[in-house]
N, C-alpha and C positions, 0 to 999 in steps of 0.2 A: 284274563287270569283271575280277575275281581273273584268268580262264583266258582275257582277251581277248589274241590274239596282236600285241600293241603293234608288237614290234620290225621283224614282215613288215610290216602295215600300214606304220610308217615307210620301207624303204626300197623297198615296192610301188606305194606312191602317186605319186612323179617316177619312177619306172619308166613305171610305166600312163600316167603327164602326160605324158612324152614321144611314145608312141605316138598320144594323143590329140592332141598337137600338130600330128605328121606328118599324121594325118586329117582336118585343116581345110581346106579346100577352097584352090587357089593363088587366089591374087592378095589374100588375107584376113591380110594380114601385122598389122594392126593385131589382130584375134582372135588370131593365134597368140601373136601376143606376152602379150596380157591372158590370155589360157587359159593362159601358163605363170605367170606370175606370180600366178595365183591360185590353182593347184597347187602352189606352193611356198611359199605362206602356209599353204595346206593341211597342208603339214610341218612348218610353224611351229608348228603348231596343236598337232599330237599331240609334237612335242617337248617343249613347254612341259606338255602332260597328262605325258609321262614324268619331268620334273622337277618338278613339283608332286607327284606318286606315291613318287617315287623316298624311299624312308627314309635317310638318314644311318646309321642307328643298327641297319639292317637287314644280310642279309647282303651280302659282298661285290657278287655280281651279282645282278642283279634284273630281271623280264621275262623271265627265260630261255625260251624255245623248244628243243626238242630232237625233231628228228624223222630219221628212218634215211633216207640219202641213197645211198650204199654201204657198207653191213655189209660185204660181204667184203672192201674194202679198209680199212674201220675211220675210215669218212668219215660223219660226220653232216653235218646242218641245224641246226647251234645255235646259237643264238643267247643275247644277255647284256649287259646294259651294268654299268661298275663307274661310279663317281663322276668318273673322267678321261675316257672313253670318252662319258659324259652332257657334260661341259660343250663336248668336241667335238662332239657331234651337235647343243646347240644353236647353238655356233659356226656352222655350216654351216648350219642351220635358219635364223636371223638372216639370213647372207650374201648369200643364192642370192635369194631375191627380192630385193632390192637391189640386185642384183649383173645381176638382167634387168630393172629399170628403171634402172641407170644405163647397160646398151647396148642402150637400147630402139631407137636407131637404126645400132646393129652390123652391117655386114656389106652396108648400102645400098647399092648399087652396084656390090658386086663380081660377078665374075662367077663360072659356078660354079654346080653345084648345082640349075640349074634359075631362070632369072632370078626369077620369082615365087615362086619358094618359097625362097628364102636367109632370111626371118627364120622358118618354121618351122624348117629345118633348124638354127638356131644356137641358137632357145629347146629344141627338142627333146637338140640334145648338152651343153647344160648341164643339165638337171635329168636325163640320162642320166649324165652326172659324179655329181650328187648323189647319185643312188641311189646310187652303186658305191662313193660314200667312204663313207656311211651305214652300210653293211652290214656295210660292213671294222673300223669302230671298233665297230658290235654283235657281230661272229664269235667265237665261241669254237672253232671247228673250223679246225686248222690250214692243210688244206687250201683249203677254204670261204675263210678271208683272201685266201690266197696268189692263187685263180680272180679276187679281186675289184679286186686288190692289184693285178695287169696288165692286168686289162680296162679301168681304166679309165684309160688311157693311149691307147686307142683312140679315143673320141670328144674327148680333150683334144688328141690329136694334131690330127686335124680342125680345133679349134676355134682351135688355134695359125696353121695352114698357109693353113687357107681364108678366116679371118677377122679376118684379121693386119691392123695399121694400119699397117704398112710400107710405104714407098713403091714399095719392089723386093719382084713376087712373088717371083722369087727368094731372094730373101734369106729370106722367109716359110718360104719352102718348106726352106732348109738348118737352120732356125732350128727348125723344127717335127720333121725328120729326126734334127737332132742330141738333141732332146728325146728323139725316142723310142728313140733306139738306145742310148744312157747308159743308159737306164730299162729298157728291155729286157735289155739286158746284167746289169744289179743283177739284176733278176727271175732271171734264166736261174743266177745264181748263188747263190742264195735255192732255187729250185727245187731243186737239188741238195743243200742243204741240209735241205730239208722230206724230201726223198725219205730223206737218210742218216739224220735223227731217227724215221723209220719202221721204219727197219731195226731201229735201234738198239731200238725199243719191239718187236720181233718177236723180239728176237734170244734166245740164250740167258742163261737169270738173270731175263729180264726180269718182270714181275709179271703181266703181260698175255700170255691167250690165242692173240692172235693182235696185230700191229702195229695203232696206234692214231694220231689225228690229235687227239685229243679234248683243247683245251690244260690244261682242268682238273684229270683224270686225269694227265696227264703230270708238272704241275707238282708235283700231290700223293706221285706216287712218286718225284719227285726230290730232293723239299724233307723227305721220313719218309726218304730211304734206300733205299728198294725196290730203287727204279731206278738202278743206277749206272751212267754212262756214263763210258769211259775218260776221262783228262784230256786225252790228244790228239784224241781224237775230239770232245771237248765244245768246244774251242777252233777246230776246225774249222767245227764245227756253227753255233757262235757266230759267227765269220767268214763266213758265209755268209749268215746273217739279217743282219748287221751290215751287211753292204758293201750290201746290195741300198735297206736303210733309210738307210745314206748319201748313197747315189746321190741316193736323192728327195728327201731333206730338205730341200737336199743342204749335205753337211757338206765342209769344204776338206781337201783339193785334188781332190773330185769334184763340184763344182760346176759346173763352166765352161759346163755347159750354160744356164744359170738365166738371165743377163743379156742374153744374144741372142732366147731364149725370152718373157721377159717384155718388151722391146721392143718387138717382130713383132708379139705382141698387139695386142687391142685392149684397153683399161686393165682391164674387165672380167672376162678370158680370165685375164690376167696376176694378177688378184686371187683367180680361185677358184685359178688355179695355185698361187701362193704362198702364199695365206691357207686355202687349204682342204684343196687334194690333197697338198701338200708335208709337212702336218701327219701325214699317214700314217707317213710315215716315219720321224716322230719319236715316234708314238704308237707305233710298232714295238718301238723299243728300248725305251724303258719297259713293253711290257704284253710282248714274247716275249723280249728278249733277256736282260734281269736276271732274271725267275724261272723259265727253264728252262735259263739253263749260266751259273749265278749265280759258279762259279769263275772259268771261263773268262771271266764280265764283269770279276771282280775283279782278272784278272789283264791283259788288255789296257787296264782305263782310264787308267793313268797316259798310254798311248800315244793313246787318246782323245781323255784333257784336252788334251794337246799339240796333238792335230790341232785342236781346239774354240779353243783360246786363237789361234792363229794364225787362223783361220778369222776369229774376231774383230775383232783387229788387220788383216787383212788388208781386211776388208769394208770396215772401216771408214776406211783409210787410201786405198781405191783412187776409195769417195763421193767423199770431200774433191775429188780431181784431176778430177771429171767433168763434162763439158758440157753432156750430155744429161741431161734432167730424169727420166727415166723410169728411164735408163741408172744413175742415182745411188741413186734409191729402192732398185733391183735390189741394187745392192751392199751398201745397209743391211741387208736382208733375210739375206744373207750373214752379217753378222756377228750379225743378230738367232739365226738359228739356230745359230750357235757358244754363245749364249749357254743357248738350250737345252740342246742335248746337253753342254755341262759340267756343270749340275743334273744332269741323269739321270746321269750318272756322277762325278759327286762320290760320290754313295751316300750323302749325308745325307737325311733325311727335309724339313728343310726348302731344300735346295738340290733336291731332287723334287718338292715343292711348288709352289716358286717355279718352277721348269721346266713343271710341267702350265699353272699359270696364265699363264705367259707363251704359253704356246701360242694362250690366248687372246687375251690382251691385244696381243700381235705381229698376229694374225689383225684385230682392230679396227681398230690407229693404222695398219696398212699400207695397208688396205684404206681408211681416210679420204684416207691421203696420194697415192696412188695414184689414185683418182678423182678426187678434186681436182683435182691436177695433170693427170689426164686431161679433163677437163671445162675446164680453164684453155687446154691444148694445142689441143683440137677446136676452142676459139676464135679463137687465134694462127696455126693452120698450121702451128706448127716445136714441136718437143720441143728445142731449142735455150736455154740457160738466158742467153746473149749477146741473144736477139731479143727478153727480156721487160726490164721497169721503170716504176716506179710505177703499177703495177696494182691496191696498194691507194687510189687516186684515184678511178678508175673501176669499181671492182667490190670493194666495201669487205668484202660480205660474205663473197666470196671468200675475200678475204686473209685475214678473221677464221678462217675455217674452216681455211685450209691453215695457220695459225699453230700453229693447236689439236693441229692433227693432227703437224705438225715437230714441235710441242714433246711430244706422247706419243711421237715417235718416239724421243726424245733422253732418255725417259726423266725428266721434271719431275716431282716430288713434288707428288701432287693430282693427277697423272693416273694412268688406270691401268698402263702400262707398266712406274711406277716399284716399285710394289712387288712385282712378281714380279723384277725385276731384283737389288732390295735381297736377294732372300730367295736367290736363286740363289748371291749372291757369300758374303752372311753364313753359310750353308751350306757355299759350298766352301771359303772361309778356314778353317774348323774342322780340315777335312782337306787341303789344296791352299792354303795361301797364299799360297805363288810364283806360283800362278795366278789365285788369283783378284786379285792386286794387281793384274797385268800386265794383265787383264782389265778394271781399274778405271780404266785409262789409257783407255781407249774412248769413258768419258762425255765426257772432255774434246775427244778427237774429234766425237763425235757431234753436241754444243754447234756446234762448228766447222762441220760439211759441213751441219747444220740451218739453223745463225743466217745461215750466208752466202750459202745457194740464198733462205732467206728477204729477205734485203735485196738482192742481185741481181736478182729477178724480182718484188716487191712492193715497195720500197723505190724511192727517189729521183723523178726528174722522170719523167714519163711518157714513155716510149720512142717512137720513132716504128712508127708501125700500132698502136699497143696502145690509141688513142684509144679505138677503137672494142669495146673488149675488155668487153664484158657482165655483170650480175651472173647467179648462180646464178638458176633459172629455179623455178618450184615444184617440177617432179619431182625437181630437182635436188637441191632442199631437204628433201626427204621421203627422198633417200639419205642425202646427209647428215648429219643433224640427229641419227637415231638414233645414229650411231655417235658423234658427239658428246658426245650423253649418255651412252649405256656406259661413253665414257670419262672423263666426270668421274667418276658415279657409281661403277663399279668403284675408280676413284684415293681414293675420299675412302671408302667402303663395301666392301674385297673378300672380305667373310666367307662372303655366298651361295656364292660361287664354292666358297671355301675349305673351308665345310664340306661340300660333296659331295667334294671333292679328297682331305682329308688323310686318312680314313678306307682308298681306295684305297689310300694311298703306304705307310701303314704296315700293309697288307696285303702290299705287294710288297714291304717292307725287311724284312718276317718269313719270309715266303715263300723270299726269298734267301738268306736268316741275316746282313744285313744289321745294326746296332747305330750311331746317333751314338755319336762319339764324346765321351768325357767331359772334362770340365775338366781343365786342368793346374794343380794343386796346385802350391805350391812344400812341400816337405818341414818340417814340425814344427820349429820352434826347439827342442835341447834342452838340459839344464842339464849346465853344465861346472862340474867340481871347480875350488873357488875363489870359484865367484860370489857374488857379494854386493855391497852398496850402490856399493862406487866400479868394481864390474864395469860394462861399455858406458858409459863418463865420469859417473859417478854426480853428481864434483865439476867445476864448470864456472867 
């Protein structure tokens, strides 16, 4: 099994599923759906063999692949997973079947596409999403990310536009436009970026032959010396991976696509968006931008944390004011990802930690809260938080479940949200304690826009239409219930996580020349001429 190519198998198999989907005969929308979703159990499958394989104590990446794609551009086929890069692929491995039984009846009715073939065509561009994030968190070739990094903006565009649960195509349609041009735009200035670190590795001085994409090689002549890249150039370079991994994350004030995006959705669409593809963006700045223009990171993050802390307070202050149920979750998510990218550049090892794991832990409670509420909505008719009340009356186990999920959202100790947040702050308070205070104002928010969607729409006498408002159904429950448990389980136990994690992090805080910061001493008491017994009030 030593030479078995894992990493193609993983992102070949929802590749090949998709295409198998498309060749199910129309009007077999019931098979297409089961053939996706057993395809993507299927990458459950080899995910879990790669984390079961995966050594701790092995080197950095593991599984690698490496085969020549274009030598004369200096472009391979390679592949690699490190221990961040593993708990995202099983992130995504978990989600995607889930994620197509929870819109197992997505897209019914619209029109579009072919009337009898709209549930091939939605199972087929979600596990066509999978693949493409798959690949991106396995690439070790610059180029290879970047190809995979924009392609898959294509079939989520799609997935936005054509199979939005908006009332207005319209609106579906500006909403999925404005998705892709943000995203495109980040890409196209990323591109330029990849293209200028090429140069830079061709140029003169450089260590390399001829210009290289190779991220290993690179890092390693950057982080010995070899490789020197001016400082304005490296701050460019950086600026340009930066912005495009902003965009997606996406980090404030280039967000404003995300809210209207996740809306239009269908709850489903909106959860691989946020819970899966978005993560790219933030696995970006952790795996290219700190270990290949490790100055140029240390010199823009103060401006970072700025942006990340606001992003924060902002997410979180605009939830609280929100009607829309869907509309609100969206804004969480906002300040969820401010909370990440402050860990990644704090530049502590455990404000790095705690940032990888929230990448998961964000990806679980959002993905609970978010179906829920979508599976609460499909019932109601309105994403309207005025049209719900006492719904835990009528559909108890509902409430129980959106409680669980509000309350990892918020961050409760015993779930797992709470402690990559702890670990994020305790981290950056080391180095950034004006932020991470200002940042700790949030929880108290979060309590706030939680506690109060929660007794608004589950709380009190039962609203009128809500009579008839149902509980979870079995499939409903089989979504569910897992995420449920991740999240106790990780809250009370998140050391699996952690030990595939921290090994990565202090790979890349070495990598960068990165060091925690040490204790502040106070200075030695020392002895003064004179001292003795009634010296400091001996006599009292």
């Amino acid at each position: 099994m030593n030479g078995f190519p894992w990493l193609s198998v993983l992102w070949l198999v929802p590749l090949a599923g998709s295409a198998l989907v498309l060749a199910v005969p129309a009007g077999r929308a019931a098979l297409a759906r089961s053939l996706g979703v057993v395809v993507s159990l299927a990458v459950l499958a080899v995910a879990v063999v790669l984390g079961v394989r995966f050594d701790t104590a092995g080197p950095q990446f593991q599984f690698v692949e490496s085969h020549e794609w274009m030598p004369s551009f200096g472009a391979s086929y390679s592949l690699g997973l490190d221990g961040i890069g593993l708990v995202l692929v099983l992130l995504t491995a978990v989600l995607v079947p889930l994620l197509l039984l929870a819109g197992w009846h997505d897209g019914s009715g619209l029109p579009g596409y072919g009337h009898r073939r709209i549930a091939h065509t939605y199972v087929a561009l979600t596990l066509l999403v999978e693949s493409m994030v798959l690949i991106s968190f396995a690439s070790l070739d610059i180029l290879l990310f970047y190809v995979f990094f924009e392609a898959m903006l294509v079939p989520l565009y799609f997935l936005i536009g054509g199979f939005g649960e908006g009332d207005d195509p319209r609106r579906r349609a500006r909403a999925a436009v404005k998705f892709l041009l943000y995203n495109l735009f980040g890409g196209l200035i990323m591109l330029a970026a990849v293209i200028g670190l090429y140069v830079v590795t061709a140029g003169h001085g450089s260590p390399f032959a001829s210009g290289t994409f190779d991220f290993r090689a690179i890092v390693d002549a950057v982080s010995s010396g070899q490789l020197h890249i001016d400082p304005g150039v490296a701050k460019a370079l950086f600026g340009g991976f930066m912005f495009a991994f902003a965009v997606k994350a996406p980090l404030w004030p280039f967000h404003t696509w995300l809210p209207d995006a996740a809306v239009e959705s269908t709850p489903a669409t909106a959860v691989l968006m946020m819970c899966v593809v978005d993560k790219v963006g933030t696995f970006g700045m952790l795996r290219y931008c700190l270990p290949l223009f490790p100055d140029a990171a240390k010199y823009f993050a103060p401006l970072i944390i700025t942006l990340a802390v606001i992003g924060i307070l902002y997410g979180a202050i605009l939830a609280v004011g929100q009607t829309d149920i869907m509309r609100l979750i969206a804004y969480t998510s906002i300040s969820h990802f401010g909370f990440i990218v402050l860990g990644i550049f704090a530049m502590t090892s455990q404000a790095q930690a705690g940032s990888a794991l929230y990448m998961v832990n964000h990806g679980l409670s959002t993905a609970a809260l978010f179906l829920i509420a979508g599976f609460l909505v499909s019932r109601r008719g309105s994403r309207m938080i005025a049209a719900f009340g006492g719904v835990r009356k009528v559909a108890p186990v509902l409430a129980g479940t959106f409680l669980i999920a509000g309350l990892a959202t918020l961050s409760l100790p015993g779930l797992a949200p709470f402690i990559s947040e702890f670990l994020v702050l305790i981290g950056t308070f080391t180095r950034y304690p004006a932020a991470a205070i200002v940042a700790s104002i949030v929880i108290v928010l979060a309590a706030l826009y939680v506690l109060w969607l929660y007794q608004r729409t589950m709380g009190g006498p039962v609203a009128e239409h809500n009579e008839k408002v149902t509980d979870l159904v079995p499939r409903e429950l089989v979504v569910v219930v897992p995420l449920v448990v991740l999240l106790i389980g990780l809250g009370f136990y998140p050391k699996p996580a952690l030990d595939l994690i921290d090994p990565a992090v202090r790979q890349t805080m070495s990598t960068a020349h990165l060091h925690d910061p040490g204790p502040t001493l106070p200075p030695p008491a020392t002895a003064t001429a004179g001292a003795g017994p009634h010296a400091g009030g001996g006599h009292r």
